[in-house]
N, C-alpha and C positions, 0 to 999 in steps of 0.2 A: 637345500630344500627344507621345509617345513617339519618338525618333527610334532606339532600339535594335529591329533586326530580330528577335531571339529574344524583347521584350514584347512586339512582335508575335505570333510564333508562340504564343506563351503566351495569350494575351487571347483568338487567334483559337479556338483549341483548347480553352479554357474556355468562351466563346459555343456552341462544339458542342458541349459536355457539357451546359450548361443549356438546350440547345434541345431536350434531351428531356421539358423540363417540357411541353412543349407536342404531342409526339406524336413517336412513336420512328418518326427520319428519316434519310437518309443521313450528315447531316454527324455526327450520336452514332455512328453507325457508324464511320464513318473514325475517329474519333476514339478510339472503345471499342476497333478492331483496333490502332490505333498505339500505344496505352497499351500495350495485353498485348503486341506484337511488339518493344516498345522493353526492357521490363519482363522479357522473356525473354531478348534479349539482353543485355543489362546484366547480368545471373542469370548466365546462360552463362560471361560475360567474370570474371566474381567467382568464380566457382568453377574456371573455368579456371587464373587469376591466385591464387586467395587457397589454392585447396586441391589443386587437380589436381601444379601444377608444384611448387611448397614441399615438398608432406607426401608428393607421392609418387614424381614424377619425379626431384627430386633424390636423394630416401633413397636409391632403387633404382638410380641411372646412380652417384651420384657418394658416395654414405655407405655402399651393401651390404647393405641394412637388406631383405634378401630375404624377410622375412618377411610385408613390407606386400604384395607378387605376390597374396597371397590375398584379401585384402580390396578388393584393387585389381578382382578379378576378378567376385568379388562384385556390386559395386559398377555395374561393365560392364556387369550384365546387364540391367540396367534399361532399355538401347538395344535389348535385344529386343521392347518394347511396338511399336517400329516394326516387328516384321515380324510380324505375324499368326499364322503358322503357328511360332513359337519364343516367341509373348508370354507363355506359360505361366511360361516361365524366368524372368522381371520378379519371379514371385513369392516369389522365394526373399530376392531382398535386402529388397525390401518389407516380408516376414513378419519379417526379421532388423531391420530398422529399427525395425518397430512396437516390437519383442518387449523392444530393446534403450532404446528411448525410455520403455514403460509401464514396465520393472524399475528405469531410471534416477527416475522421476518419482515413484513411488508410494509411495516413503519422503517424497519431500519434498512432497510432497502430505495426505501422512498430516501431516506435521509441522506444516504451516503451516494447512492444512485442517480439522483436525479435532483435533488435540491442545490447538492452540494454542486454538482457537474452547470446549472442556472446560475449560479452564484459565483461561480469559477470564472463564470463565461461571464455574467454581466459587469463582475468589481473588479475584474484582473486589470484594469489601467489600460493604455495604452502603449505599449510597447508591442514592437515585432511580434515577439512571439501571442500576446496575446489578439493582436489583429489578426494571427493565422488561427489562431484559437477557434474566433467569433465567427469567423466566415466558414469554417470547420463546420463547427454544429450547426448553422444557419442553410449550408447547402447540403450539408448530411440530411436535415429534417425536411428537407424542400426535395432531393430524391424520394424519400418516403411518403411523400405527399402525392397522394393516387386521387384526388380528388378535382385536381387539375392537367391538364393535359402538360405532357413535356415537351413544349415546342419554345419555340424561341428566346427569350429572356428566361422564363421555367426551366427551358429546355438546358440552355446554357449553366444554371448555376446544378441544375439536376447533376452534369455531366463532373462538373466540378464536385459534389458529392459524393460521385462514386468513385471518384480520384481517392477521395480520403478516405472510404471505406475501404479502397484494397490497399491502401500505404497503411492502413488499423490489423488489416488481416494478413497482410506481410509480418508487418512488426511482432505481431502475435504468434505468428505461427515461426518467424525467427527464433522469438524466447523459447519456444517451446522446443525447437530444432536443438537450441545450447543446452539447456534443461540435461536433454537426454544426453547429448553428447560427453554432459559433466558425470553424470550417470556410467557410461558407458566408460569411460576416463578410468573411474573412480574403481570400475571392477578391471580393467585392464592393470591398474596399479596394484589391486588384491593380488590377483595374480602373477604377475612379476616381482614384485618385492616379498607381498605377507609368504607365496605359497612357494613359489619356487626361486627367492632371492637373488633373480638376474638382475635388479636394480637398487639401488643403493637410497 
């Protein structure tokens, strides 16, 4: 076995997390509160460290760059959610983050999303795969098309649509089934080799 105290802490802390397979108990609690309380600290400490002192302490004490005062203040308001009676204030950077996040994204959203996926679909050539391709997105977008009734020829390529959306939501929720499974793997192996060295 393990003689490093923190495999310990790690091994023990992992048994709490899987002891929820069996019925939600104290020790997944402790375990569930230590994660988020550690995970907000460390949050804290990085935005303290990586962006509060660099980008705005310094500009403003020792570069002049008084222009950041603004966004600095912005920013502040967000510690209004802690008082009840001023949480209203929270909404303004919030609004301004969304507002500033969807204007940044939706070019490149558009680009890689939906240009790229048109371009995929109209220049891939003709080969197999790209004939299953076209007819793909062509009966995908003809199921979501509510503006004509699904009946016969409609009705037909509709149905063919939603063929491809569950072989999309298979495949996806597959990856995501292995995802965790590799997850899962990956601590079952902590714990037999790192903490209690049954495996080699």
């Amino acid at each position: 076995m393990s003689h490093d105290i923190w495999v310990w802490v790690a091994a023990l802390l992992t048994l709490c997390i899987l002891s929820f397979l069996y019925k939600d108990n104290p020790f997944y609690k402790f375990a569930e509160y230590l994660l988020i309380g550690v995970a907000l600290g460390f949050g804290i400490a990085i935005v303290w460290y990586n962006i509060i002192i660099p980008k705005i302490w310094i500009p403003l004490r020792y570069q002049h760059q008084y222009h950041l005062f603004i966004p600095a203040c912005l920013g502040s308001l967000y510690i209004c959610r802690l008082f009840p009676k001023y949480a209203w204030l929270s909404r303004w950077p919030i609004a301004f983050s969304l507002g500033a996040s969807i204007g940044m994204s939706l070019p490149l959203t558009l680009q890689a999303g939906i240009f790229k996926q048109v371009q995929s679909t109209m220049l891939s050539g003709f080969s197999i795969s790209a004939i299953i391709a076209f007819i793909g997105v062509v009966a995908t977008l003809i199921y979501f098309y509510f503006s004509a009734e699904h009946k016969g020829f409609v009705g037909g390529v509709a149905k063919t649509g939603i063929w491809y959306v569950m072989i999309s939501f298979g495949a996806i929720f597959g990856y995501t089934v292995m995802a965790r499974m590799s997850l899962i793997i990956g601590r079952f192996e902590f714990l037999l080799h790192n903490w209690l060295g049954v495996i080699k």
